[in-house]
Structure formats: structure tokens, C-alpha cells
C-alpha positions, -999 to 999 in steps of 0.1 A, spaced: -258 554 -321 -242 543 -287 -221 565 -276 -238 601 -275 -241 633 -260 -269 639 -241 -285 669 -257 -301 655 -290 -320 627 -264 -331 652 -247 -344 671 -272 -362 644 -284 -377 637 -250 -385 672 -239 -407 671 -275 -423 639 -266 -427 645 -229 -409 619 -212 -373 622 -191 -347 606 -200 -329 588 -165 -292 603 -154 -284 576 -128 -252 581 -109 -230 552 -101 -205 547 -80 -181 513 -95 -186 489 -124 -211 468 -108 -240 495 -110 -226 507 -142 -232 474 -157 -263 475 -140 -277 508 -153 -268 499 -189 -279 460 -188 -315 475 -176 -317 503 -202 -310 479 -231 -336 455 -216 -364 487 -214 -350 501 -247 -348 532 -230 -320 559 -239 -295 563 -207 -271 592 -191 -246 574 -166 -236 603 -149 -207 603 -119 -199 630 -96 -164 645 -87 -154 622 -60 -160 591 -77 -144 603 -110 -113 614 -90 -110 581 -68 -117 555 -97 -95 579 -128 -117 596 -152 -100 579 -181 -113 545 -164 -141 554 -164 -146 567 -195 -130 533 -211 -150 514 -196 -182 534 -205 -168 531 -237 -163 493 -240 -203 493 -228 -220 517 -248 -204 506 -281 -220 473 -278 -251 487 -266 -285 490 -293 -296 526 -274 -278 560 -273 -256 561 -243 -242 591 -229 -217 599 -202 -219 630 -177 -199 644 -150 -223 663 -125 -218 691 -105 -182 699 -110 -175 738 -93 -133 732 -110 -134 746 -148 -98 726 -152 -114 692 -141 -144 698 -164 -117 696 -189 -98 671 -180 -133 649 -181 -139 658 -213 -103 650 -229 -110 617 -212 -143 607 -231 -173 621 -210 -198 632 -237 -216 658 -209 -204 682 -190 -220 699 -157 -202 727 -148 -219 738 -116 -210 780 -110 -245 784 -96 -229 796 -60 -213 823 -82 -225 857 -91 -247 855 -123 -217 871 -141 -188 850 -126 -212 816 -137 -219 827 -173 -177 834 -176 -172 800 -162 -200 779 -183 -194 799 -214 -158 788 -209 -161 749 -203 -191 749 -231 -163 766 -258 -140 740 -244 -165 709 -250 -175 719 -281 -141 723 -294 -130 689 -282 -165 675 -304 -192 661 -299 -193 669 -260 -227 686 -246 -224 712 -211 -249 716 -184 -251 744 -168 -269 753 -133 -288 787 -123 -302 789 -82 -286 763 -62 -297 727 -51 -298 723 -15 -288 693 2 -253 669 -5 -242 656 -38 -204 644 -29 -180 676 -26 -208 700 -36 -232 715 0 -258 739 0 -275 739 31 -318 753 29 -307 787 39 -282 794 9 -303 775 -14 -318 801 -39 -341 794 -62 -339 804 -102 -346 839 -117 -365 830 -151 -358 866 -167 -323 856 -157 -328 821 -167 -332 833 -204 -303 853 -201 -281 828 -185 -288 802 -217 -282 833 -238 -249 841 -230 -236 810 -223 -246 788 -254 -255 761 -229 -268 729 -242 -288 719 -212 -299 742 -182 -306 732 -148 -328 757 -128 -334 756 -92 -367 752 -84 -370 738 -45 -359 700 -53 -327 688 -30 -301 662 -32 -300 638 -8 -334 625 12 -362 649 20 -373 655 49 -410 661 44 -432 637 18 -443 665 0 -412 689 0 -424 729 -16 -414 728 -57 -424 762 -76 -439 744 -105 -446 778 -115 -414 787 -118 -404 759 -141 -437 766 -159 -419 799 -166 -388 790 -171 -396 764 -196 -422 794 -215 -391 813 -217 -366 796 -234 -389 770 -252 -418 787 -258 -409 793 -298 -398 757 -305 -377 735 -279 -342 743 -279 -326 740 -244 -333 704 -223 -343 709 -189 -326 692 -160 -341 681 -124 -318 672 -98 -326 658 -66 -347 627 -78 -348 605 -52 -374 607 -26 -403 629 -49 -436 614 -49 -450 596 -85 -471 624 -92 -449 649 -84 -421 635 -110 -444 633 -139 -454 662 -132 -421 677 -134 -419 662 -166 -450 673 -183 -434 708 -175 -402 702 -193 -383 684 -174 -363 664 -196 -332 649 -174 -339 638 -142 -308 634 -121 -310 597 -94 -283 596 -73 -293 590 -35 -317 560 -39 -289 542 -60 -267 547 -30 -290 532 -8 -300 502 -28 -258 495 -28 -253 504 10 -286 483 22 -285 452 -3 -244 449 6 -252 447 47 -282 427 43 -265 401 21 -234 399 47 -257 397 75 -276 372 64 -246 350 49 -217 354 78 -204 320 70 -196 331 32 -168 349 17 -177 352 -16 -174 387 -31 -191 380 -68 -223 368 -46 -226 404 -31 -215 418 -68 -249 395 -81 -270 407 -53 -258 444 -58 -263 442 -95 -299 424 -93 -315 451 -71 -297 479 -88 -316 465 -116 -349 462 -106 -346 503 -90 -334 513 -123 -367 492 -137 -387 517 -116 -374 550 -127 -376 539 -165 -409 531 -160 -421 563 -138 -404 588 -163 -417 575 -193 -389 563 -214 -397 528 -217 -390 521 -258 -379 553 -267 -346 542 -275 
């Protein structure tokens, strides 16, 4: 049950209207963290890790130690590398043990991204039991390696949307639909929740077959996420406010202990707030007990 990929949760939860949390993490501290709080909520989990991190800490690492976690664990785990533009890396990832895969072509022509996700998604599925993302419009904002400032952000075509799941075989699609990576800079940033109406109608409107992903997490108002969800949305990526609760807890346990030199005390502090953020977003998207 443990150890998963992510597209049979999502399923489920697209069916029963909740999301299921992608957290990314950055080390084994919020790792730990992530997984400790899921068990604790009963709440099926997706530890996801972007490029940089993957590269700098060794896939394979990663993957054990997700491994070592999740097969201990009483809820369906799953592992995802997110927003990866290099097919070969995609690859490597998933000889190493991640059980998702994002390739992320969406700054490609629609041809060029359906060659590329068709390609990693024949891959995945040849290695096993290994689910693929794939992306249509592009995110703007920063996730590690991956930029897209406002201008060159475009958002998803749903006629092309159905074709894009089409000819791809994707397990999981991930439409652009006016929510960014990083932190917004308005309260109440412009989503087309028409569009993922749509796009949602489109390719689930005859039984649910395709999850639907929301990136850019962080920041979006309470209302605005379960919204979001009611829609479809099934994954909902959180990757900024973890990096923030790591960055601010850190400095403002140093600062207020400069007489201590005690690493495992900032690990505890680190892990106990991660903790109680992860608390939050099981809660907001509805996935409380649904392990």
C-alpha cells in the first residue's frame, strides 16, 4: 500500500473531491516531516522534489530514503519529480525509484511536448508501476531551474487539452490556468476557473479518467483552493511556503539562541513547524482520513 504511484490516489480523490498534497522538500528533515504528518492525518501523500535538489542530494538517495519511509508507513506514499524540461533525467529518476514523473515540455510547441511526454510516459510505464505528468500553458513565476516570467506565461487551450491527454497517454495533466510559482503579488491573483471548468468537462466529463494537477499552491486564498478543488483539481503542488517555513524557523532559532551550537535543536525546530504547515494544507484540501 506504501509505496505508490500517484495516479490511482488521485483518481480516488478527484471522485471524492478532495486533493491530495504534493509537498516539495528540500533534505531529510522535511521529508520526515511531510510523511510523520500524513501518517498522523491519515491522509495519502506525494513528496515531490524538483531538479535542483534531486541533482545536488543524488536521485538514488533520495529515492532510498523515500523508500526506507514509505515502506513503514500505513498510507499510500508516492514519489514525484516536478518540472523536469530533460527527457534523459526523467529517466534516470525513474530507474532510481520515483513512482511519478513530471516531464515539463509546456514551453515547447504543442507537437514537440506531446513527442517528449509520449516518450518519458512509454519509458515510465515500461520500467512499472511509474505514473507521468504532463504540463499544457506554462506556470509563471520560479520553481528551481524552470522561469516563466507573466509575459511568456500562456494559459491552457482545452480543445487542445483533450488532444494533448490523447496523444500522449498521460496519467496526470497539468493545465495552466493563471496560478504561479513562487509568492503572488496581488491577494487575489486572476485564475480562469472557467477554463479548468472546461478542461476538466472535457476529459472527465464521461467518467474520471485523467487527475488534474494545480501548481503554484502557496499564497491562494482558502476559498480560492477549495474551489480549485471542487473543479477537479486533484494534486495540488506546495513548494514556496515549505521553503519559507525552513528559511524563517532556521534564522529565527539562531537568532534567538547565539550562544548554542547545536544543529539537531534547529533540525527539531525545522521539523516541528514543517509539521504543523503540512497540518494546514491536509486540512484545507480535504484529505484528512482518506488514507
Amino acid at each position: 500500500m506504501s509505496l505508490v504511484n500517484a495516479k490511482e490516489m488521485l483518481l480516488k480523490a478527484t471522485e471524492e473531491k478532495y486533493a491530495v498534497g504534493a509537498f516539495n522538500i528540500t533534505n531529510l528533515i522535511q521529508m520526515e516531516a511531510v510523511v510523520e504528518t500524513a501518517v498522523n492525518k491519515k491522509a495519502p501523500l506525494i513528496i515531490q522534489t524538483s531538479v535542483a535538489p534531486s541533482k545536488f542530494l543524488r536521485s538514488d538517495v533520495l529515492a532510498t530514503i523515500y523508500r526506507t519511509l514509505a515502506e513503514s508507513a500505513p498510507i499510500p506514499i508516492c514519489l514525484h519529480l516536478d518540472h523536469c524540461t530533460d527527457v534523459d533525467y526523467c529517466k534516470t529518476c525513474a530507474d532510481a525509484g520515483y513512482t511519478n514523473i513530471m516531464i515539463d515540455a509546456s514551453k515547447q510547441v504543442l507537437e514537440e511536448n506531446i513527442r517528449q511526454t509520449k516518450e518519458v510516459r512509454d519509458y515510465c510505464h515500461s520500467k512499472g508501476d511509474i505514473s507521468v505528468e504532463g504540463e499544457l500553458g506554462t506556470v509563471s513565476g520560479v520553481e528551481d531551474q524552470v522561469k516563466v516570467a507573466e509575459d511568456e506565461a500562456a494559459l491552457c487551450d482545452p480543445e487542445q487539452a483533450l488532444q494533448f491527454v490523447e496523444e500522449t497517454g498521460v496519467d496526470i495533466f497539468a493545465p495552466a490556468i493563471g496560478t504561479a510559482h513562487g509568492v503572488y503579488k496581488t491577494k487575489n491573483p486572476k485564475l480562469d476557473f472557467d477554463r479548468m471548468e472546461k478542461i476538466y468537462g472535457l476529459i472527465n466529463g464521461q467518467g474520471v479518467r485523467i487527475p488534474l494537477v494545480v501548481h503554484g499552491g502557496t499564497g491562494l486564498q482558502p476559498d480560492v483552493v477549495r474551489k480549485l478543488v471542487s473543479l477537479g483539481g486533484s494534486k495540488f503542488n506546495v513548494s514556496t511556503d515549505l521553503k519559507h517555513v525552513l528559511i524563517d524557523t532556521t534564522y529565527g532559532y539562531v537568532s534567538e539562541h547565539r550562544d548554542e551550537f547545536n544543529p539537531g535543536k534547529i533540525d527539531i525546530a525545522v521539523k516541528e513547524a514543517i509539521m504543523a504547515k503540512i497540518e494546514y494544507w491536509i486540512g484545507l484540501l480535504g484529505s484528512e482520513g482518506k488514507a
